[in-house]
C-alpha positions as CSV (number, residue, x, y, z in Angstrom):
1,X,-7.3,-25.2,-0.4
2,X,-9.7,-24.5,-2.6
3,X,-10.5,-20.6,-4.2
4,X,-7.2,-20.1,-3.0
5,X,-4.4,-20.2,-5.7
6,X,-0.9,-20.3,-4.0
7,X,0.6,-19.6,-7.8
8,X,-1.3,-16.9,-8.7
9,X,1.0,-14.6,-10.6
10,X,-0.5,-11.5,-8.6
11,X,1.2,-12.6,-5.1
12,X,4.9,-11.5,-7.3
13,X,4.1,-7.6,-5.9
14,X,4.9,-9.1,-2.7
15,X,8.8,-8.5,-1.7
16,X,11.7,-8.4,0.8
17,X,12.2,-5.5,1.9
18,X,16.0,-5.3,3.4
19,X,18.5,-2.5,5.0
20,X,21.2,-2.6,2.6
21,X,25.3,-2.9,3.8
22,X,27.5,-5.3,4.2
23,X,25.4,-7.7,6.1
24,X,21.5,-7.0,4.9
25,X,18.8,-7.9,7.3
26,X,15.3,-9.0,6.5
27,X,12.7,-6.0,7.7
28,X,9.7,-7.8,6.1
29,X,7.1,-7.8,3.4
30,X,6.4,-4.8,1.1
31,X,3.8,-5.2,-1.9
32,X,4.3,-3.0,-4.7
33,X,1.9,-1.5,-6.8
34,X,2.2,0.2,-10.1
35,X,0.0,2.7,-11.9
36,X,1.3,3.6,-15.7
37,X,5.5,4.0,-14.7
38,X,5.1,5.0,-11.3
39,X,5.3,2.3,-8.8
40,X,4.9,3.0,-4.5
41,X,5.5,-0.1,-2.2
42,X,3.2,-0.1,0.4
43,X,3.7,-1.7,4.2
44,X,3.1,-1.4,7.9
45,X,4.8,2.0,9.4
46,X,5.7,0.5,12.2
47,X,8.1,-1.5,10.8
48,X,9.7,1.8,9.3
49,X,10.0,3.8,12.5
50,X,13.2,2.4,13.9
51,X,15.2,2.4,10.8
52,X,14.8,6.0,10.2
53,X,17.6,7.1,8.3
54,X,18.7,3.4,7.7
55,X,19.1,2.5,3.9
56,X,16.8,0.4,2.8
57,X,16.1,-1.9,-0.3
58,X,13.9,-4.0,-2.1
59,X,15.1,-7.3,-3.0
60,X,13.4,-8.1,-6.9
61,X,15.3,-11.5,-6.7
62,X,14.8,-13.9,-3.9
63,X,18.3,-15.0,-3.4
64,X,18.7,-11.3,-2.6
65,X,21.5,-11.0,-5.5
66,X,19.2,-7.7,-7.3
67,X,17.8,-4.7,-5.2
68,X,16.3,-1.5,-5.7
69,X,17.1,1.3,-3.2
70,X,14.5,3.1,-0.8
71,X,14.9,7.3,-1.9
72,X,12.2,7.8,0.8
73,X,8.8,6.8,2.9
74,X,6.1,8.5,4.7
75,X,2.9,7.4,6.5
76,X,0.0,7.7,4.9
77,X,-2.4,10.6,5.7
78,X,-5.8,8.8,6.7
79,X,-4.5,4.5,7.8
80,X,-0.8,5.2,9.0
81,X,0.6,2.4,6.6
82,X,4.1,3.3,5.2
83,X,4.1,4.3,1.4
84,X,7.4,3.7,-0.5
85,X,9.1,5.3,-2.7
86,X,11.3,3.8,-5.0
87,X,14.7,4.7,-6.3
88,X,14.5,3.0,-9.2
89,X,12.6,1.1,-11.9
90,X,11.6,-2.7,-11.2
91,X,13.8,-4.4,-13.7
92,X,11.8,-6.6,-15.7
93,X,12.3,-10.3,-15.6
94,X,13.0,-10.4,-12.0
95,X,11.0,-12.5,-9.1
96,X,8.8,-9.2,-7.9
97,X,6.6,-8.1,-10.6
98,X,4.5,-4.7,-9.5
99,X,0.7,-5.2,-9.3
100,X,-1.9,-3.0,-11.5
101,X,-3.6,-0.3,-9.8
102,X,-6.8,-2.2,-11.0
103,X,-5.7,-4.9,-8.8
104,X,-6.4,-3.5,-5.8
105,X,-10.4,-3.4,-4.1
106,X,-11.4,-0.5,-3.0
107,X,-12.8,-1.8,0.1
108,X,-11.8,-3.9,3.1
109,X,-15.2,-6.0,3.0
110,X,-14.6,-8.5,0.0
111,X,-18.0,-10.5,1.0
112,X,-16.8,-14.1,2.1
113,X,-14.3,-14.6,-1.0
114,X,-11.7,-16.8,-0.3
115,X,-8.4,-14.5,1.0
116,X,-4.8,-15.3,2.1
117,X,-2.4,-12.9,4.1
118,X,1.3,-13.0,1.6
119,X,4.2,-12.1,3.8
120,X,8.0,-12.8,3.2
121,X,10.5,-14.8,5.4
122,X,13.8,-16.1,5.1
123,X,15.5,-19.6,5.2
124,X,19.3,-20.0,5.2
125,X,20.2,-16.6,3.0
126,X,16.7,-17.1,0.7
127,X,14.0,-14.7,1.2
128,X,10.6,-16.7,0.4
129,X,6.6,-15.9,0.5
130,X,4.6,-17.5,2.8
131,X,1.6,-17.8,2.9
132,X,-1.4,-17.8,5.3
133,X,-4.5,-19.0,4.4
134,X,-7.3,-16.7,6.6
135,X,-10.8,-16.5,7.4
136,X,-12.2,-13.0,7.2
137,X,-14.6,-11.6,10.2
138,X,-15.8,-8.2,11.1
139,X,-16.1,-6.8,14.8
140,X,-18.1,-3.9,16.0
141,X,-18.8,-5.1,19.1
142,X,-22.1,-5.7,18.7
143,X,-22.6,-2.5,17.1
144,X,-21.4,-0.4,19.8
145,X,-18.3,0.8,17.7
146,X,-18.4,3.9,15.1
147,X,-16.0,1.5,13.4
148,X,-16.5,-2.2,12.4
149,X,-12.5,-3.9,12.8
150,X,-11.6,-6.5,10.6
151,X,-10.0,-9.8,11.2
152,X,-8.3,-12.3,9.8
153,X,-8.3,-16.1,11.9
154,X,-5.6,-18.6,9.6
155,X,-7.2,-21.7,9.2
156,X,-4.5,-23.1,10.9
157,X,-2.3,-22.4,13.8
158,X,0.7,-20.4,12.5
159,X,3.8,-18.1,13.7
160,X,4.7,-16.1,10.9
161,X,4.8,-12.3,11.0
162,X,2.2,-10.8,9.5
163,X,3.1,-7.1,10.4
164,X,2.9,-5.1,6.9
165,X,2.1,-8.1,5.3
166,X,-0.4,-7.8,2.0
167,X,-4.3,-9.3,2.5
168,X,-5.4,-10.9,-1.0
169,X,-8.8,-12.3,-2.2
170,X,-9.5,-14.6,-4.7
171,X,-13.2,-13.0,-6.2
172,X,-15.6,-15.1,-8.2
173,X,-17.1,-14.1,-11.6
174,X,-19.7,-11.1,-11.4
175,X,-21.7,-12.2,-14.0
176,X,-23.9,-8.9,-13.5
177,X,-21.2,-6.4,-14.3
178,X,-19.3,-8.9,-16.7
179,X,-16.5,-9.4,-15.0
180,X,-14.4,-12.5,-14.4
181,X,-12.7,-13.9,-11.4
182,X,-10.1,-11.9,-10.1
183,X,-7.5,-11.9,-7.2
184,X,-6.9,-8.2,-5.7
185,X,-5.1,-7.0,-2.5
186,X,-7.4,-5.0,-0.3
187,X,-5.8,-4.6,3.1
188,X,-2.9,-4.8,4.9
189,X,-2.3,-7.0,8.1
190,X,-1.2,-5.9,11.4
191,X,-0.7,-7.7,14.5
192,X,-4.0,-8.0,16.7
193,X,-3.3,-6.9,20.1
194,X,-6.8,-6.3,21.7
195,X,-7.2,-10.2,22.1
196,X,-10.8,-9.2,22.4
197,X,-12.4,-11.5,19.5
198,X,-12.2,-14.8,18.4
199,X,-14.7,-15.5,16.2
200,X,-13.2,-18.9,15.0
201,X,-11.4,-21.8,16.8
202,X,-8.0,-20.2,15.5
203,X,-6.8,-17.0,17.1
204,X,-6.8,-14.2,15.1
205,X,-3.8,-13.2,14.2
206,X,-4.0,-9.4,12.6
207,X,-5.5,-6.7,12.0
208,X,-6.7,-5.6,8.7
209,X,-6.2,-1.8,7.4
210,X,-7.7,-0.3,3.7
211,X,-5.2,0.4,1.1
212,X,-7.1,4.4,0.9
213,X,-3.9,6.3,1.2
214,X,-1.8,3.9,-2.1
215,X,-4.9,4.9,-3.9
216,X,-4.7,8.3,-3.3
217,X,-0.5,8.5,-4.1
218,X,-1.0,6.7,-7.3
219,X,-3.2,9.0,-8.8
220,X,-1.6,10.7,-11.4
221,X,-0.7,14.4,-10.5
222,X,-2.7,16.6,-12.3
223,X,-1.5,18.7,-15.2
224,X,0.9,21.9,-14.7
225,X,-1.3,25.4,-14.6
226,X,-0.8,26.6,-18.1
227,X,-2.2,30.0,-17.1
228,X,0.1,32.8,-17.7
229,X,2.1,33.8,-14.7
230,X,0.7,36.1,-11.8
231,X,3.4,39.0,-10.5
232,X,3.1,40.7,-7.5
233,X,2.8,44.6,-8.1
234,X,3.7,47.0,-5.8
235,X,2.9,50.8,-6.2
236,X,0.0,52.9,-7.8
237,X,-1.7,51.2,-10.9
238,X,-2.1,53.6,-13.6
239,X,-4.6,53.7,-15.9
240,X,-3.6,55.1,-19.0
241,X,-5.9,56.3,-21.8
242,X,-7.9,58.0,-19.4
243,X,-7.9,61.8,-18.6
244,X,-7.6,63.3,-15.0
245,X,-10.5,64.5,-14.2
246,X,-8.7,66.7,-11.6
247,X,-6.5,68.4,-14.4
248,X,-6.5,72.2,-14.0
249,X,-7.8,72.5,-10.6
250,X,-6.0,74.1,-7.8
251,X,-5.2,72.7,-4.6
């Protein structure tokens, strides 16, 4: 499988995400992302919506013996993928290491690089990655949509979920801006419904959606108004130093 590196230390952002209790059930893949100490999990809303108000983990080890709680989620303002908060720190040394901000393309269209959809399953109480090998096509319908859709066709036949599941690339040197090979995650994968395209001998199996919104939540806050606080005044402002010119007149 060549351009495709099944090791690559990158694909560790990928984790099980679990409810938590007595029994914990697999809800599916989450990739985490991390920019200076703050770290969001992204995945597919639709996975979320059910479990509202359901506790939820991330598992950092794959035997699922080390988790770090869910404090909240929300969809994200412009795709509608779920962006999680955690409620905790990633403890080092464990199986899911967060990917750099810098490790994640800006756009969708990563120009025929080789790319691979990372989700999570589990096997007899073990939560493992699997992965999906993909071949990357756009659709706009022969330009008749505002929107081109990108889609991913496996290079083989496969039956593994791939709802919230991350979309990495594996890009080659750019000798012109100096940089060196690289593997990012640019998209997340969700099930393709419209059974419209098939632009290889594989059906394609998802969707892909831009990772805009993680951008937008990892950008640092900016800094706290240092401007000296504004009061609301009621009444008459008086001016003082100033004489009344109506002094010593009669009504």
């Amino acid at each position: 499988m060549p351009g495709r590196d099944r090791n690559a230390p990158e694909l560790r952002a990928v984790a099980p995400l679990i409810t938590l209790g007595s029994s914990p059930q697999l809800v599916g893949a989450v990739t985490l992302v991390a920019n200076g100490a703050r770290v969001i999990g992204v995945t597919s809303a639709e996975l979320l919506r059910p479990l509202h108000g359901t506790p939820l983990g991330i598992a950092t080890k794959l035997d699922g013996s080390a988790t770090v709680e869910v404090a909240t989620w929300s969809m994200g303002r412009y795709s509608g993928i779920a962006l999680v908060e955690l409620g905790g720190a990633v403890p080092e040394g464990d199986e899911v290491v967060p990917l750099a901000i810098g490790s994640v393309n800006a756009s969708v269209n990563v120009h025929g690089a080789p790319a691979a959809i990372v989700t999570v399953t589990q096997t007899a109480g073990r939560y493992e990655r699997a992965f999906i090998a993909v071949h990357l096509d756009v659709d706009d319908a022969g330009g008749m949509n505002d929107h081109a859709v990108h889609l991913a066709s496996p290079l083989e036949p496969t039956e593994l979920p791939v709802e919230g599941a991350s979309v990495f690339a594996w890009l080659p040197p750019d000798p012109v801006l100096g940089r060196p090979s690289e593997v990012v995650v640019f998209a997340l994968a969700y099930p393709y419904r419209a059974n419209l395209s098939k632009p290889r001998e594989t059906a394609v199996i998802a969707e892909l959606v831009g990772l805009d919104d993680l951008g937008r939540a990892l950008i640092s806050e900016p800094p706290p108004d240092e401007r000296p606080e504004l009061f609301e005044v009621a009444g008459e402002i008086e001016e003082k130093g100033l004489p009344d010119p109506l002094a010593g007149l009669d009504e």
